[in-house]
N, C-alpha and C positions, 0 to 999 in steps of 0.2 A: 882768849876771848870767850866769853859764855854763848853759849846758843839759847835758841827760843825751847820754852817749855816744851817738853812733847818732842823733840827732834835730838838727832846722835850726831855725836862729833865723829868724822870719819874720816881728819887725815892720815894720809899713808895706808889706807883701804884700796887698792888696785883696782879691785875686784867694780865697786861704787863707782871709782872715776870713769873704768869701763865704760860702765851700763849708764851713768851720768852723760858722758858725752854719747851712748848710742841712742840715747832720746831725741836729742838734738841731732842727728842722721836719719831718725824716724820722722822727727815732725816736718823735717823739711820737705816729706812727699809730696806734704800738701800746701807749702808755699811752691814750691816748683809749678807743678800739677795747676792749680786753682787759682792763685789770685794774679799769679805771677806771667802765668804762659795760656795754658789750652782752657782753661774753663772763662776765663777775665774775657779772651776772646772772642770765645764761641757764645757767653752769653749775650754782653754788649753788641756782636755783631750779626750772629744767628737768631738766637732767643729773640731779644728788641728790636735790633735793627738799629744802624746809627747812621742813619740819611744826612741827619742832621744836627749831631750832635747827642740823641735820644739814648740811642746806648750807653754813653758814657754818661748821662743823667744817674741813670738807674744803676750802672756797675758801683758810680760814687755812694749814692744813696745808700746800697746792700753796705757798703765798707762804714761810713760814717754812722749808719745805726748799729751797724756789732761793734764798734769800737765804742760809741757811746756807752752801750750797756757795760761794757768791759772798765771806761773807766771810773762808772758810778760803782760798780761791785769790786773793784780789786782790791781798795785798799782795807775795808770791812772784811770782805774774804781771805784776808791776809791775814787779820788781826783774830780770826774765828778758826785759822787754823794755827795760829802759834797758840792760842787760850787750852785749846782741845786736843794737840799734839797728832792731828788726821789734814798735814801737808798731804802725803802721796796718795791716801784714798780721795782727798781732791782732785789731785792730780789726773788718779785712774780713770774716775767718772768723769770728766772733763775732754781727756783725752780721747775717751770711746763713746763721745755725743759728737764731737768733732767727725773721729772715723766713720759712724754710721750717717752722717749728714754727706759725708763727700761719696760714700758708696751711693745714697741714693742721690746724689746728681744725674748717676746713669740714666734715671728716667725723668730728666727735663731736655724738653723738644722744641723746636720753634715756636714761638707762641706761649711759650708759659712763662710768661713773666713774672707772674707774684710766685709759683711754686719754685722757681731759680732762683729766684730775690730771697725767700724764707731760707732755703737751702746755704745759699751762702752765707748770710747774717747766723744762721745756727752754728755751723761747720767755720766761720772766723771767732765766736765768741765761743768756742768751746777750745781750739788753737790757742788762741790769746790768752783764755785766765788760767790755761794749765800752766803757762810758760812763768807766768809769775813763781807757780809755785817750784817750777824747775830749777829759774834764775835762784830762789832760796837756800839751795843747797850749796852753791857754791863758796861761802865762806866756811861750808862746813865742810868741803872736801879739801878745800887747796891751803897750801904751804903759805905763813909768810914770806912775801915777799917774791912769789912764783904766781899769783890770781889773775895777771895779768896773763902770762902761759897758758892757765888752765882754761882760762875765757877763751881766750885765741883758738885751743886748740879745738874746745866744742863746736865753735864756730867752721875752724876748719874742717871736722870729722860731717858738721852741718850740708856742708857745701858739696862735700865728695857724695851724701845722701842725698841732694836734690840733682847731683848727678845720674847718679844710679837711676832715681826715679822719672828724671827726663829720657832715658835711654829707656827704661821700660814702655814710658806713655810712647814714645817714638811709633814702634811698629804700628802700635791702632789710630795716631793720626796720621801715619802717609794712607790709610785704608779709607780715612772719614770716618773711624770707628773710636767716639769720643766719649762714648759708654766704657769701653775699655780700657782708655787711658785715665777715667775717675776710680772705674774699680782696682786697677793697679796701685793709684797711689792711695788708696784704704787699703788694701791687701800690706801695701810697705811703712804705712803709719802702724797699725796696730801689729804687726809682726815685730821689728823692731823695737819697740815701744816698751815688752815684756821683761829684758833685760833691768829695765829699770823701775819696773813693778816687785822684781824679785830679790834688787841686789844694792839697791837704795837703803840707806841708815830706815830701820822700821822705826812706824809712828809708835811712840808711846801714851800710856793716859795722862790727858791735858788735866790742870787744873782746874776747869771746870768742865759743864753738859756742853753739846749744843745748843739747846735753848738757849743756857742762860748764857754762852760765848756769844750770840748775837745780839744779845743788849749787849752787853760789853763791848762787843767790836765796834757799834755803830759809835759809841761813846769816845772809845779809845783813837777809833779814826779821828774825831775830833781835838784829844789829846798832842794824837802823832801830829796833828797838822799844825800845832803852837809849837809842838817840839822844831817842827823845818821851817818853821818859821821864823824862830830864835836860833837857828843856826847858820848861817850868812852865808856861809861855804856852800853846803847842802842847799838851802833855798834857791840858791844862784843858779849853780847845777843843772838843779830840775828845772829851773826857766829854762834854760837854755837847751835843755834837752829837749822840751817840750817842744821848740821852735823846731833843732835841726831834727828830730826823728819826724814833723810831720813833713817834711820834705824828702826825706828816706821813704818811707811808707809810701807817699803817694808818686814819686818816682816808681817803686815795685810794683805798686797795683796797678799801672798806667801806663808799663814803658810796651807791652804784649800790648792794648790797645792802640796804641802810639804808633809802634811799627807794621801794626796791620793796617790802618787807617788812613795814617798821611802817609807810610813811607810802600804799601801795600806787598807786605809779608807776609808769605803764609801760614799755614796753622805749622808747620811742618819748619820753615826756616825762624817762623819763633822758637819753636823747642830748641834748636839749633844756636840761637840765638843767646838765648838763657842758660844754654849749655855752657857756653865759651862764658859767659858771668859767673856759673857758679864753680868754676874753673879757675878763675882770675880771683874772684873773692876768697875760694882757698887759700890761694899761694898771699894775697895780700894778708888773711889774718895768722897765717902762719910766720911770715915774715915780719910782721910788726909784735907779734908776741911778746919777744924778748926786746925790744924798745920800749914795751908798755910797761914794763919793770925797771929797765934802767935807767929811763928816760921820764915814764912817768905818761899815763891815759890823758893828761890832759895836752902835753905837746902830742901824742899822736893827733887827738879829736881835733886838734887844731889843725895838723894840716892835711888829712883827709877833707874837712872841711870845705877849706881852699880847696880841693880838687874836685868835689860836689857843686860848687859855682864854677868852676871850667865845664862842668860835664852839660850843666844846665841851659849854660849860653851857648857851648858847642851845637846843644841838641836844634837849638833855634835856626840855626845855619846847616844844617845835614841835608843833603840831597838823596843820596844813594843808601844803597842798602850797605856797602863796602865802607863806607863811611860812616854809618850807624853803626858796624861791628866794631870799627876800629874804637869808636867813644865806649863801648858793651866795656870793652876792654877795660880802657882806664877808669870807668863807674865800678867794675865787680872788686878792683887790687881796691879802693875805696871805701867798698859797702863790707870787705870782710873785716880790714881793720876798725871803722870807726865805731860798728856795735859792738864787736868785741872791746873794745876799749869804751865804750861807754858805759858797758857792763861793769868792767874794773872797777872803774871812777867810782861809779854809785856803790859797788863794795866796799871800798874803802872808806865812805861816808858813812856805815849807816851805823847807831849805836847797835851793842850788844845784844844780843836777846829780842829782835825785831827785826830780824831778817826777812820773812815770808812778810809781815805788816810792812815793810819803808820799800822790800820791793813791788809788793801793791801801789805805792804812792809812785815805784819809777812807771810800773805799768798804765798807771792813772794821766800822770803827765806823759807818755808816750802814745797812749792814743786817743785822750783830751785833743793833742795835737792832731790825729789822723781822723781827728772829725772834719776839722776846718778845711786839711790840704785837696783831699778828694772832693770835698764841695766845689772849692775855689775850683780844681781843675774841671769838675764838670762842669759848675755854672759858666767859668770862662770859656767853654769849649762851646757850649749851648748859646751862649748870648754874640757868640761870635761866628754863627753857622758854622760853626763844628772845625774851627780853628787851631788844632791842637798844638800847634807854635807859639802861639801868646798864653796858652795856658799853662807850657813847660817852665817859661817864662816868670811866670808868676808863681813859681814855684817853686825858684830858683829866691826868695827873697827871703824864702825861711831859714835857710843856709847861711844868710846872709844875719840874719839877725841872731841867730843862734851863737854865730863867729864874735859877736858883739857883747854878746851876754855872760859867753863863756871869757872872756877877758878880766871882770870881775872875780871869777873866781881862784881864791889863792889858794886851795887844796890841790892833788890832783899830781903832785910829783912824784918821784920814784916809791912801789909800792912797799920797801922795805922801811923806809924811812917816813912812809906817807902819816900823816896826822891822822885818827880816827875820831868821827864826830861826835863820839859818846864820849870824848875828852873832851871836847872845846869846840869851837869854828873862827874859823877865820876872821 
């Protein structure tokens, strides 16, 4: 398989896979850390205040505008880094507008709403469009017929890093010291982070400037989008992706509001809480790795799926805190397989040489979608005084239609044997 202009083929590069999956230990400091547990919390409930529903207005609001900008830039930025052969200095610069946004969260206090709202919209959209270009790499490190392993294991190496980084922010929020547990996890984004600054396939020179890769990209975006749309397989996909990752995404940004709210958890038994997921989400994308290969990413997606509508209707019914851990459970064995296999899937889709561009169209359709879900759950949560049952509810529908869309699609079988989209589609 050819790669994109400007980028190295680096299977059976140890060293690459390393630093490849310690990126993905790095960044999860800061889904840990911010959207997931102590900052999602402390702002909607500290900073805003969610009497009635108000917090979770504004947490939706920060999530749906960085995600917006994310999915109008990704797939242009995609195509302006495969043109120009500068994937990782994207990367780099991306990465450390992220970290320096989450360090200064230390200094948002009660009352600053719009400086915490800025703070997080910078610090998710600087997260978000590095990952694009991370996800890029992986057809270029793994084995056929092993991508579904090497997805898995990122993911798993992921999980054990949002570990790490809840056991760090731990000590500063049993103190009420939540400047400390944001500067931790910038200190463990950008530390980690380096590995894969230094030991990643280097850019080469693109065939064209950047200048003139930004006409091009905006153009080619347009190109890319006839090509997935004359692909049946691939188009299907990405619908479908669209649906169930905006129900993934707003399940994570929500579920730390969720259990401090209705079920009233503290800042301390969230970490705890998040802990035991990103725990579970290890062992689940570890476990399904090799299923994703011999079985094929799309019978996993599918019945992760089915377990994302159990978790959603469960949540509707949850009383106790003992009873929300036990669901924590069977959501994390869930959320580590079905990204990691969704990763797969779309590798295996994408043609040749437009790896960093078609994974901007997966990052496009994945938080296109996480525009809608966090709206839905804040407006349902807001027009319902602050009802956060009917709004888990409704957000369990995207799971549902996603399970429906993904049926259409005939790609998506064992990855040795899997059909590639720059041959045909289904």
């Amino acid at each position: 398989m050819s790669t994109a202009p400007g980028a190295q083929r680096a299977v059976g590069d140890r060293r690459a896979v390393i630093a490849w999956m310690l990126y993905d230990f790095a960044n999860s400091a800061f889904v840990a850390v911010i959207p997931a547990t102590v900052y999602s919390k402390y702002y909607a409930l500290a900073v805003v205040g969610n009497e009635r529903g108000e917090g979770d207005f504004w947490w939706g609001l920060s999530v749906t505008t960085s995600m917006a900008f994310v999915a109008l830039s990704a797939p242009p930025m995609g195509a302006i880094a495969d043109h120009t052969g500068q994937r990782k200095r994207f990367m780099f610069l991306l990465t450390w507008i992220s970290v320096a946004a989450t360090a200064l969260m230390a200094t948002v206090g009660p009352g600053d709403v719009l400086w915490g709202w800025v703070l997080a919209v910078v610090g998710t959209v600087g997260f978000e469009s590095a990952i694009v270009y991370y996800n890029a790499y992986l057809p270029d490190l793994s084995v056929q017929g092993r991508q579904g392993r090497l997805s898995a294991y990122g993911f798993a190496v992921g999980y054990l890093g949002s570990a790490v980084a809840l056991g760090a922010a731990l000590p500063f929020a049993l103190r009420g010291s939540y400047a400390g547990a944001f500067l931790s996890a910038a200190a463990l984004f950008g530390v980690f982070s380096v590995p894969a600054f230094l030991w990643l396939p280097a850019d080469r020179p693109g065939a064209l400037s950047v200048r003139e890769a930004i006409g091009v990209g905006f153009v080619q975006t347009r190109a890319s989008l006839r090509r997935i749309l004359a692909l049946p397989d691939l188009r299907r996909f990405l619908l479908a992706y669209l649906f169930f990752e905006d129900g993934i995404n707003t399940v994570v940004y929500f579920s730390s509001v969720f259990a401090g709210h209705t079920l009233g958890f503290s800042t301390t038994e969230v970490i705890l809480l998040y802990f035991v997921v990103q725990l579970t989400a290890l062992a689940g994308a570890w476990i399904w790795g090799r299923p994703t290969d011999l079985r094929g990413p799309k019978f996993v997606v599918t019945c992760t799926l089915v377990q994302w509508c159990v978790v959603v209707v469960a949540a509707y019914f949850v009383q106790t805190k003992m009873q929300f851990f036990v669901l924590a459970v069977l959501a994390g064995t869930g959320l580590g397989a079905v990204q990691a296999a969704s990763r797969t899937f779309m590798a295996t889709l994408i043609p040749p040489g437009h790896e960093a561009e078609m994974f901007g169209f997966y990052a496009l359709c994945g938080k296109t979608a996480a525009i809608f879900g966090p709206m839905v759950f804040g407006l349902a949560s807001l027009l319902s005084g602050g009802n956060q049952r009917i709004a888990i509810v409704a957000i369990g529908l995207f799971f549902v239609a996603g399970l429906v869309l993904l049926r259409g699609v005939r790609a998506g079988g064992p990855t040795h044997v899997a059909p590639h989209a720059g041959r045909g589609g289904g």
